[in-house]
N, CA, C and O atoms as a MOPAC input file, in Angstrom:
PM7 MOZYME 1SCF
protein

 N      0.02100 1    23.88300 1   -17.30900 1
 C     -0.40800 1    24.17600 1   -15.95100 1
 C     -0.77900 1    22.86900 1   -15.26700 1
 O     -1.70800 1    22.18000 1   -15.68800 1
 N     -0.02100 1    22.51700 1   -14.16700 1
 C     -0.93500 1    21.59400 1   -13.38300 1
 C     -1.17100 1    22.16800 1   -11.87900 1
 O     -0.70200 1    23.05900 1   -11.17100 1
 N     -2.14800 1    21.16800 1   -11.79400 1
 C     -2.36000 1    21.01700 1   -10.14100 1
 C     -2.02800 1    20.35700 1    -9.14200 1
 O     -1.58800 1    19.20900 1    -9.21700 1
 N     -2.17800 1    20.93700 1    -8.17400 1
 C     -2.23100 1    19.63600 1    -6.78500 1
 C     -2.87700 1    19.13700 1    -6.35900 1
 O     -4.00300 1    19.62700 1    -6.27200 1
 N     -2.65200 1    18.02800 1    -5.88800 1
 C     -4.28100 1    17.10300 1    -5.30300 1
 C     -5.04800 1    17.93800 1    -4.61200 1
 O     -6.20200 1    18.03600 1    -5.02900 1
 N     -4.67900 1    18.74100 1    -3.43100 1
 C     -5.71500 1    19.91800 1    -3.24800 1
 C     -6.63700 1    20.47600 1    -3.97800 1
 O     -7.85300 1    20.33500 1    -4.11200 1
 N     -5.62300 1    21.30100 1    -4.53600 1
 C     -6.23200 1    22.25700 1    -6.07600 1
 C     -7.05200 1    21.85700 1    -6.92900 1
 O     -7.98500 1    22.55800 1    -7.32100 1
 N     -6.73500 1    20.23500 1    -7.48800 1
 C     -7.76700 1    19.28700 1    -8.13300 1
 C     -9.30900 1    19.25200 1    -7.34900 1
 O    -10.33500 1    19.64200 1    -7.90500 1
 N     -9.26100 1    18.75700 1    -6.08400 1
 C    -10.40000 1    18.60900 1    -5.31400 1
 C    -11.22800 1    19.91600 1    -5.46900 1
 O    -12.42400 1    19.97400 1    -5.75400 1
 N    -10.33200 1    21.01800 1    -5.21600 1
 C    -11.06400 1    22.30600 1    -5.20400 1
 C    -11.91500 1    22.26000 1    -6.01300 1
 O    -13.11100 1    22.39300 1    -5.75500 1
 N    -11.38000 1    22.04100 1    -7.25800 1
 C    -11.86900 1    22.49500 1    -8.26900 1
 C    -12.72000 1    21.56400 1    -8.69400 1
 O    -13.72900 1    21.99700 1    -9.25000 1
 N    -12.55800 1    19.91400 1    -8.55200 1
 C    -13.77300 1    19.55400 1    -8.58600 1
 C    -14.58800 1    19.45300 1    -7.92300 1
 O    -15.40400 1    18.66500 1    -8.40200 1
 N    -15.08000 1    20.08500 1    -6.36500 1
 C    -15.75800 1    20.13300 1    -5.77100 1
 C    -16.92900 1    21.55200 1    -6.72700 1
 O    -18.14800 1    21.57800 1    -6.89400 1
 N    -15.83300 1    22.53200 1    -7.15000 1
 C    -17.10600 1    23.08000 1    -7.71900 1
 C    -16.97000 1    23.17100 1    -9.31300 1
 O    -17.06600 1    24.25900 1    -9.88100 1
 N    -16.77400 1    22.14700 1    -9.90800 1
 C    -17.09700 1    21.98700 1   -11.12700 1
 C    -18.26900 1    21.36500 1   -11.07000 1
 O    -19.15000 1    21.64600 1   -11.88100 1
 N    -18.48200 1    20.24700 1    -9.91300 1
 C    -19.55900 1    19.32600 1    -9.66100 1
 C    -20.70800 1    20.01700 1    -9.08100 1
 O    -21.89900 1    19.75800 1    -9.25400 1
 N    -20.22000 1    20.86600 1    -8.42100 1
 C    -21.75600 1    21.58500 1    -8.26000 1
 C    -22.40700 1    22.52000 1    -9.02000 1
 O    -23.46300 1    23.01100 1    -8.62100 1
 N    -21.61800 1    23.01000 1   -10.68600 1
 C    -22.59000 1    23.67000 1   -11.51900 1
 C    -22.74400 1    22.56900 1   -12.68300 1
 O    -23.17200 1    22.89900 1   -13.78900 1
 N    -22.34000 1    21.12100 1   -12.35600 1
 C    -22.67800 1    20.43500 1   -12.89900 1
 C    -21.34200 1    19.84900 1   -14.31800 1
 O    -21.64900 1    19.00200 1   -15.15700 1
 N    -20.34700 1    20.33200 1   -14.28400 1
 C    -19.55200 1    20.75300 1   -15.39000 1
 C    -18.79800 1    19.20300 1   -15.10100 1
 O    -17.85100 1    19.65800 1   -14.46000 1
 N    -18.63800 1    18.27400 1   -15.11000 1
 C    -17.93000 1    17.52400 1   -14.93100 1
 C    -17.39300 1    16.91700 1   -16.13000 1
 O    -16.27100 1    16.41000 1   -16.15800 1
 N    -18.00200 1    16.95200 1   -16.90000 1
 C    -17.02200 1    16.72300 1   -18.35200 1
 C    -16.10800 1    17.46400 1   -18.41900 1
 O    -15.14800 1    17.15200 1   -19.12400 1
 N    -16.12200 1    18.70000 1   -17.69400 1
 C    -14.82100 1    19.60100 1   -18.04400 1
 C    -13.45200 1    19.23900 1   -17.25400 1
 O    -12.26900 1    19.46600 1   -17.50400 1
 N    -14.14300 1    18.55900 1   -16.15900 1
 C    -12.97300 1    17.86700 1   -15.52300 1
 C    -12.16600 1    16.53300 1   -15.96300 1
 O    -11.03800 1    16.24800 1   -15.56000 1
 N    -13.07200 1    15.64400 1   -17.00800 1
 C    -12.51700 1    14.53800 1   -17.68600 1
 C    -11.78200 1    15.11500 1   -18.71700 1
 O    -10.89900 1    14.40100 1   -19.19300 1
 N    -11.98000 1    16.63700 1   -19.34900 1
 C    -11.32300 1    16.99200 1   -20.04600 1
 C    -10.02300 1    17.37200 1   -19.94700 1
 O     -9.21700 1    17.21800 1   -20.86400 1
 N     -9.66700 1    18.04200 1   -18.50100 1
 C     -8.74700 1    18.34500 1   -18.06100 1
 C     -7.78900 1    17.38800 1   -17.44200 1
 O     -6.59100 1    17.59400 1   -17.63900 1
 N     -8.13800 1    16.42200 1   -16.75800 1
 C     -7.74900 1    14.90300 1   -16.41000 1
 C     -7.28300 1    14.43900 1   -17.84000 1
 O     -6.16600 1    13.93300 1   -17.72900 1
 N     -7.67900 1    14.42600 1   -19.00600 1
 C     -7.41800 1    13.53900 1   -19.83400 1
 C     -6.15100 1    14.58000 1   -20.67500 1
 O     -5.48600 1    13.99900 1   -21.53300 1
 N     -5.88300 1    15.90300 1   -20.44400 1
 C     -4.93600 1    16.89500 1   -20.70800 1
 C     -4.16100 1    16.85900 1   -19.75900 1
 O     -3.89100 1    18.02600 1   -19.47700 1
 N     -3.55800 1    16.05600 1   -18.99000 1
 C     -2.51600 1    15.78600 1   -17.78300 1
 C     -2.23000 1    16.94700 1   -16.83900 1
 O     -1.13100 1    17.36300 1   -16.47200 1
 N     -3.68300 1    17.46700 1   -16.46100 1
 C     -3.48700 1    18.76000 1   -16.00600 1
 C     -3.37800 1    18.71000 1   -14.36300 1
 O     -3.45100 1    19.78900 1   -13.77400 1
 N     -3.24400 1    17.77800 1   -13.77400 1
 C     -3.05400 1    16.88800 1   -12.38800 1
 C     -1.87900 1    16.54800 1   -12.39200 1
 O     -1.13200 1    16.06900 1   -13.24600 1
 N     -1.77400 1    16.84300 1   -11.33000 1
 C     -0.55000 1    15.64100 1   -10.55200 1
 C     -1.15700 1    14.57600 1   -10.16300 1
 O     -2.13400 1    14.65800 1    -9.41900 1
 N     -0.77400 1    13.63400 1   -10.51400 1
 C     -1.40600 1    11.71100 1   -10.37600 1
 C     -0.21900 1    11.29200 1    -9.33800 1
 O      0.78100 1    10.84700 1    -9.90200 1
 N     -0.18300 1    11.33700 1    -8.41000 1
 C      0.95300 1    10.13700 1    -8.11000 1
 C      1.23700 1     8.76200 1    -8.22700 1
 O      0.40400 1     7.88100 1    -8.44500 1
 N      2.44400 1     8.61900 1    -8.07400 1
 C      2.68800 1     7.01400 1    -8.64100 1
 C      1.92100 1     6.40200 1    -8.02800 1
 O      1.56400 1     6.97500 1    -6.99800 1
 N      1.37300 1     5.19800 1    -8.25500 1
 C      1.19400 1     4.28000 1    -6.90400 1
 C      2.69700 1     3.12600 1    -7.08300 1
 O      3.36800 1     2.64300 1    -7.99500 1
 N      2.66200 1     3.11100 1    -5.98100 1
 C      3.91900 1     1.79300 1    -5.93400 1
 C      3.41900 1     0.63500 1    -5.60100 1
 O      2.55400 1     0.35600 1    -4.77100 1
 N      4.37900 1    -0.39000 1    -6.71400 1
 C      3.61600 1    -1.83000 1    -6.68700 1
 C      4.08700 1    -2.31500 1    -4.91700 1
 O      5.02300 1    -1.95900 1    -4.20000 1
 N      3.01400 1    -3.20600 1    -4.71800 1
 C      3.34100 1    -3.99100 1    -3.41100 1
 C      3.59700 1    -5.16300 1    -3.71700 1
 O      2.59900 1    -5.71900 1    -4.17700 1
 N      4.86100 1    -6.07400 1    -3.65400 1
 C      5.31200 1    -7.20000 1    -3.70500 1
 C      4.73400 1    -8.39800 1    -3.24300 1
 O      4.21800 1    -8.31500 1    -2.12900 1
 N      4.68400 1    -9.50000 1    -3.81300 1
 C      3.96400 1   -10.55800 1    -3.60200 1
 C      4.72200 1   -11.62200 1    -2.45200 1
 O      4.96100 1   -12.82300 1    -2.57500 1
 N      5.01900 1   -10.63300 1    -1.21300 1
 C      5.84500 1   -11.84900 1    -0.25400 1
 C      5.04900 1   -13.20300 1     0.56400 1
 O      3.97700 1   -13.19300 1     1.16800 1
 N      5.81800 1   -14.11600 1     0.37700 1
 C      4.85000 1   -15.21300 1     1.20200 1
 C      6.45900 1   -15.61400 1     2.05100 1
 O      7.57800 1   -15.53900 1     1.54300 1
 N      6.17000 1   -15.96800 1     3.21800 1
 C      6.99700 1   -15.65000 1     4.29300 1
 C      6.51600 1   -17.31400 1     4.62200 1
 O      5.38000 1   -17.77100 1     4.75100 1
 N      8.03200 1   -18.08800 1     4.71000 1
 C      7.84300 1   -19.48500 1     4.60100 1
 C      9.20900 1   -19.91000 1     5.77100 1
 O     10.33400 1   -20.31100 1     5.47200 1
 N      8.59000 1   -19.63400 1     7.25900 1
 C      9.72100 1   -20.07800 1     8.41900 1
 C     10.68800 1   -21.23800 1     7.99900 1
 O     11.90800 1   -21.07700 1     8.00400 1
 N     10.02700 1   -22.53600 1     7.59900 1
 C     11.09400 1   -23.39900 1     7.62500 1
 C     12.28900 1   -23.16300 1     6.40100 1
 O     13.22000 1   -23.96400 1     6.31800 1
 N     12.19100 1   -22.15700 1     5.59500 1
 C     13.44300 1   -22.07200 1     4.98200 1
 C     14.77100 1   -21.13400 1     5.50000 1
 O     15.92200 1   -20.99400 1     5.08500 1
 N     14.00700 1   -20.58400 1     6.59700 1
 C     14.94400 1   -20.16500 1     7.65500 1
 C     16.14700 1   -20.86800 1     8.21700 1
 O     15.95200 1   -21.97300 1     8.72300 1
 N     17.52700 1   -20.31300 1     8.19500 1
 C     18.00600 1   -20.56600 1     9.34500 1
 C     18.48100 1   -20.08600 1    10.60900 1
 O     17.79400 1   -19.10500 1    10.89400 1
 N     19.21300 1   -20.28200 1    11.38100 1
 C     19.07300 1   -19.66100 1    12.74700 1
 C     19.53600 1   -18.24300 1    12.56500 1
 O     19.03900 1   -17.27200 1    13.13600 1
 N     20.58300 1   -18.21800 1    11.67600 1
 C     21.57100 1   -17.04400 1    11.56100 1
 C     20.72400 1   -16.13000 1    10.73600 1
 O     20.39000 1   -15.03300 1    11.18400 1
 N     20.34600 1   -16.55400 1     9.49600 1
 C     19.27600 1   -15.34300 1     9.44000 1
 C     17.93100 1   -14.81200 1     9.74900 1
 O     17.44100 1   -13.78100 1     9.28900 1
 N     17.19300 1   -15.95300 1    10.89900 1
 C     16.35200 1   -15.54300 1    11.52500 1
 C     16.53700 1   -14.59300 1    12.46600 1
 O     15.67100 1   -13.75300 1    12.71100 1
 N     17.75500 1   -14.65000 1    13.11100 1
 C     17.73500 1   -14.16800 1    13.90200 1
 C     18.63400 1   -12.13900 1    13.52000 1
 O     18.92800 1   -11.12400 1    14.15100 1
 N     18.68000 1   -12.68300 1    12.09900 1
 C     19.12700 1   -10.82400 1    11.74500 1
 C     17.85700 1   -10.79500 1    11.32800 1
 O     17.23900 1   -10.70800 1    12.39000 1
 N     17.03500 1   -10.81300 1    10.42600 1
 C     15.86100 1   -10.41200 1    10.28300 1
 C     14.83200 1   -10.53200 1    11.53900 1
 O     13.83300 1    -9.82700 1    11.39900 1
 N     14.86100 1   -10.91500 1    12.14300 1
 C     13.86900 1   -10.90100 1    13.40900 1
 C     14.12400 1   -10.46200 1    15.14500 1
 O     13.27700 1   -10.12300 1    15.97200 1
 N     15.44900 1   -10.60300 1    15.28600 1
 C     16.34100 1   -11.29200 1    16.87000 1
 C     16.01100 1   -12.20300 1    17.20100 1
 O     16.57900 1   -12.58900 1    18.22300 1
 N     15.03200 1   -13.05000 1    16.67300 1
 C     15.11600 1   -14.10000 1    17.53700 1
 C     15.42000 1   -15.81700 1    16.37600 1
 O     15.25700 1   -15.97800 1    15.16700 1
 N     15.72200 1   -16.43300 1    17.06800 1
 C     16.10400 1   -17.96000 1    16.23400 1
 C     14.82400 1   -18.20700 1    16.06300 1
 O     13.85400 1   -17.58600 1    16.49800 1
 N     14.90100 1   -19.57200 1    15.10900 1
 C     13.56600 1   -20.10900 1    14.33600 1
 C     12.58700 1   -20.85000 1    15.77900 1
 O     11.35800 1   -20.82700 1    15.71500 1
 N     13.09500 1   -21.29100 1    16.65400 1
 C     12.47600 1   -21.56100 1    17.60000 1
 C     11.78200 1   -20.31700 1    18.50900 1
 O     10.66100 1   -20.35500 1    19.01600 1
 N     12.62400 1   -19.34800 1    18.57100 1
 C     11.71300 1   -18.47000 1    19.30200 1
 C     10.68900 1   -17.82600 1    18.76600 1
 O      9.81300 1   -17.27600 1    19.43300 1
 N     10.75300 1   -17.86500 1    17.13600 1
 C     10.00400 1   -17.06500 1    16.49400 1
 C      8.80300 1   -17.93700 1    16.57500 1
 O      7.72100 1   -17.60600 1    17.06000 1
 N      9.08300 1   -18.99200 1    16.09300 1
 C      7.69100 1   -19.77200 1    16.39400 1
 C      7.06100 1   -20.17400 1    17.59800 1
 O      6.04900 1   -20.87500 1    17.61100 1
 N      7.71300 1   -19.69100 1    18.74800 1
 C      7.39300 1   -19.31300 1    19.97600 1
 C      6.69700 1   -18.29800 1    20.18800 1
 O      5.84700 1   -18.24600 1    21.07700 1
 N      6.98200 1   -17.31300 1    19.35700 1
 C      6.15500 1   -16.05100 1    19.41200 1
 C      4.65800 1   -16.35800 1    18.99800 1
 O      3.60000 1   -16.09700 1    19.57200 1
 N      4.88600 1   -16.89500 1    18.00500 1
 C      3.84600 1   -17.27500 1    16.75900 1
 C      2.28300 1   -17.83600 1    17.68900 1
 O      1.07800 1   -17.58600 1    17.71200 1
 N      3.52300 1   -18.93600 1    18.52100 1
 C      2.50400 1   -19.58700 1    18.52100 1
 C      1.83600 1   -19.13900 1    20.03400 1
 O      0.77800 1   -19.68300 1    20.34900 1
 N      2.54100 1   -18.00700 1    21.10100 1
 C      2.39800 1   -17.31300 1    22.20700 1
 C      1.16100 1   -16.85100 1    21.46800 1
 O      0.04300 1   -17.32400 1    21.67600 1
 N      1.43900 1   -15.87200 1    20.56700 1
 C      0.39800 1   -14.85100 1    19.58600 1
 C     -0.97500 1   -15.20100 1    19.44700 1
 O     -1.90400 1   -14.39400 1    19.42600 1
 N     -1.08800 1   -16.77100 1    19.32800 1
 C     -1.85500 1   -17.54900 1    18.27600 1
 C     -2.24400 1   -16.80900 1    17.31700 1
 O     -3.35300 1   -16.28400 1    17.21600 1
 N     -0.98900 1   -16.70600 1    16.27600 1
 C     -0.86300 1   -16.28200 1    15.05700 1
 C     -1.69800 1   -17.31500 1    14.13000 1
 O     -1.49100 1   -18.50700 1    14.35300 1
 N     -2.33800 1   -17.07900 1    13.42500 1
 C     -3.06700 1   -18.38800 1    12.31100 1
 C     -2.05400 1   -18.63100 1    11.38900 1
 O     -1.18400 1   -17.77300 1    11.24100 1
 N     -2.02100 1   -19.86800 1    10.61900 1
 C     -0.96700 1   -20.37300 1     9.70900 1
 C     -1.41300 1   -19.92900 1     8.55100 1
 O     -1.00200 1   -20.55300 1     7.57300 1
 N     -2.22000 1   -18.92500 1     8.33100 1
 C     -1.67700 1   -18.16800 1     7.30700 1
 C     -2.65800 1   -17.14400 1     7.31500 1
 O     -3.86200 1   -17.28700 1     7.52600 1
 N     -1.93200 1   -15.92100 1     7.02700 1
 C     -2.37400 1   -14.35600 1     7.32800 1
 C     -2.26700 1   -13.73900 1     5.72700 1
 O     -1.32600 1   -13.95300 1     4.96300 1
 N     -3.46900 1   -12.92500 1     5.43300 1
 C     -3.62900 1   -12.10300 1     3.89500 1
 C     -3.95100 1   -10.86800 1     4.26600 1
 O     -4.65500 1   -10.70700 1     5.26200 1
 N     -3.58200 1   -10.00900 1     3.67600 1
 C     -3.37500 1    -8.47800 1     4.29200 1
 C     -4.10000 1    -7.68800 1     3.06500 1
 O     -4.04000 1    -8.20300 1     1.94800 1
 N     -4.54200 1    -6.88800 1     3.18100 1
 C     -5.25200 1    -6.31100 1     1.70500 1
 C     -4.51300 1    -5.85500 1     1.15500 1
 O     -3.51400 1    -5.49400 1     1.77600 1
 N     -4.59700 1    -5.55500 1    -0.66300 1
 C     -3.66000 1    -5.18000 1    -1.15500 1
 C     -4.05000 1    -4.24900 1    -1.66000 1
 O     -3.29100 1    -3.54200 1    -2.32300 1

């Protein structure tokens, strides 16, 4: 038997309120959930000058000059970290 993330919550919302929560590590540890994957996020570092015009401008529309036109319209900082 499993559940759905719904169904899970349900149920531990009131396992936790008669206190039973071992019964839920029990059931968690009997693959009785649906877990979803998580998917890895790739480690890109995005480095303009190895650009050239032709594929800046398919990955972006615009050439390496306009992009850093944008950049620097934006005042984009020279280097941006995004949470992971």
């Amino acid at each position: 038997m499993q559940f759905t993330q719904d169904e899970a919550f349900e149920l531990l919302s009131m396992l936790a309120s008669f206190g039973e929560e071992s019964l839920w590590q029990a059931l968690l540890q009997a693959g009785c959930f649906e877990i979803p994957e998580r998917l890895l996020v790739p480690d890109v570092r995005f480095q303009l000058g190895t650009y050239c015009d032709v594929n800046a401008e398919q990955d972006f529309r615009f050439d390496v000059r306009g992009v850093r036109l944008l950049a620097r319209l934006f005042a984009l900082p020279a280097v941006i970290v995004t949470e992971s």
